[in-house]
C-alpha atoms as one frame of an Amber mdcrd trajectory, in Angstrom:
protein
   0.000   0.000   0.000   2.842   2.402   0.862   4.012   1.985  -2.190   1.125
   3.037  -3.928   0.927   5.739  -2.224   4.559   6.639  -3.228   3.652   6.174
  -6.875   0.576   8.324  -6.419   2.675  11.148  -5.026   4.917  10.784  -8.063
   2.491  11.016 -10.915   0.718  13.793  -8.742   4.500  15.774  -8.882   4.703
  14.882 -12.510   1.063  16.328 -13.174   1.580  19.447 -11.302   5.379  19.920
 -11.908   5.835  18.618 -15.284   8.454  21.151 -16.649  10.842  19.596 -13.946
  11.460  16.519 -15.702  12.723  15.513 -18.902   9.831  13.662 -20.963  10.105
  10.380 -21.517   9.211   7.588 -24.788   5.701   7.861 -25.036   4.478  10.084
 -22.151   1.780  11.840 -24.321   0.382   8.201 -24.640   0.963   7.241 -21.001
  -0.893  11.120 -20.273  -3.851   9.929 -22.439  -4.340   7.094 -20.600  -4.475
   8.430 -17.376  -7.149  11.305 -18.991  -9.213   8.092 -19.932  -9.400   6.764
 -16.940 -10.964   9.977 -15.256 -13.322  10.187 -18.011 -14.730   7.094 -17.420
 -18.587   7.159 -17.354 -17.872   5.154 -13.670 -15.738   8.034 -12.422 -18.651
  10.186 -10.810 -20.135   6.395  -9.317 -16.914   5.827  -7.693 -16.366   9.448
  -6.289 -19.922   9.522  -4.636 -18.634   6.098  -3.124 -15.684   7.531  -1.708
 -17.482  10.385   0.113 -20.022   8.202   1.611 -17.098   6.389   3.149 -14.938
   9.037   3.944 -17.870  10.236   6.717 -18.900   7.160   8.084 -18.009   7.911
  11.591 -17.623   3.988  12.529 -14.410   3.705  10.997 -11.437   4.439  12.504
  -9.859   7.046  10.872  -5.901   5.399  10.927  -6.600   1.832  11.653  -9.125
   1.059   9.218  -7.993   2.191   5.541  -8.166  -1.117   4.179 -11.477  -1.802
   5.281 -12.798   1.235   3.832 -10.721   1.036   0.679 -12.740  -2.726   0.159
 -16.274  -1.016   1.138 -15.818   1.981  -1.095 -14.920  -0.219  -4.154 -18.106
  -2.126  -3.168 -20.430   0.884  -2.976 -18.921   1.855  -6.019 -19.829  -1.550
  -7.458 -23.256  -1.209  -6.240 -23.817   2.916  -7.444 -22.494   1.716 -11.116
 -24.920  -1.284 -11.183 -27.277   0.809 -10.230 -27.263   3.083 -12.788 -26.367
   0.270 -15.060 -23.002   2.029 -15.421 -20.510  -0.769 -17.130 -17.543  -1.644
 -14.227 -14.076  -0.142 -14.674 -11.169  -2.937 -14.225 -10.069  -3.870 -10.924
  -6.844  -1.480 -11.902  -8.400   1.430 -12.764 -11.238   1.233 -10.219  -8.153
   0.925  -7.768  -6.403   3.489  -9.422  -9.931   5.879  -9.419 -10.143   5.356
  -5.880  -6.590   6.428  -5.112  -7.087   9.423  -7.318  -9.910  10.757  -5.661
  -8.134  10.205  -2.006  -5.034  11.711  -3.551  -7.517  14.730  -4.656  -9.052
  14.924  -0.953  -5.884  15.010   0.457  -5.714  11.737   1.826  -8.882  11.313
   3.450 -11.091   8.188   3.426
């Protein structure tokens, strides 16, 4: 998990600070994907899922970030069904997830 975080952190650097590095093979294509991902018609589903869980007061707020992580991705299961919204891939549902946090400064 900490090491997801790390790479989140990166790509968040390279985002926001992307004159400070030196482009690499194919990073317009790599960029592109990561656009597609955000604009996936799941993205708003999967938000909405992690605000519900961010304020559910019975979590812990340090001890239980797994646990939440697993019960977002299944409300956000549940919201795209739902609205008969077809399911990201287990990556990029991940990877939605931990950009929202990422945008909400960390909290879930």
């Amino acid at each position: 998990m900490k090491a997801l975080c790390n790479r989140l952190k990166r790509v968040w650097y390279l985002v926001w600070h992307s004159d400070a590095f030196d482009r690499f093979d194919r990073w317009d294509e790599c960029a592109a994907n990561i656009e597609t991902i955000l604009r996936h018609p799941a993205y708003p589903y999967v938000e909405h899922a992690v605000r519900k869980t961010a304020v559910d007061p019975s979590w812990h707020p340090t001890k239980d970030h797994e646990k939440k992580r697993k019960e977002t991705i299944e409300w956000a299961g549940i919201y795209c069904r739902e609205a008969k919204v077809e399911l990201p891939s287990a990556w990029q549902l991940n990877f939605m997830v931990e950009w929202i946090i990422g945008q909400r400064k960390g909290s879930l």
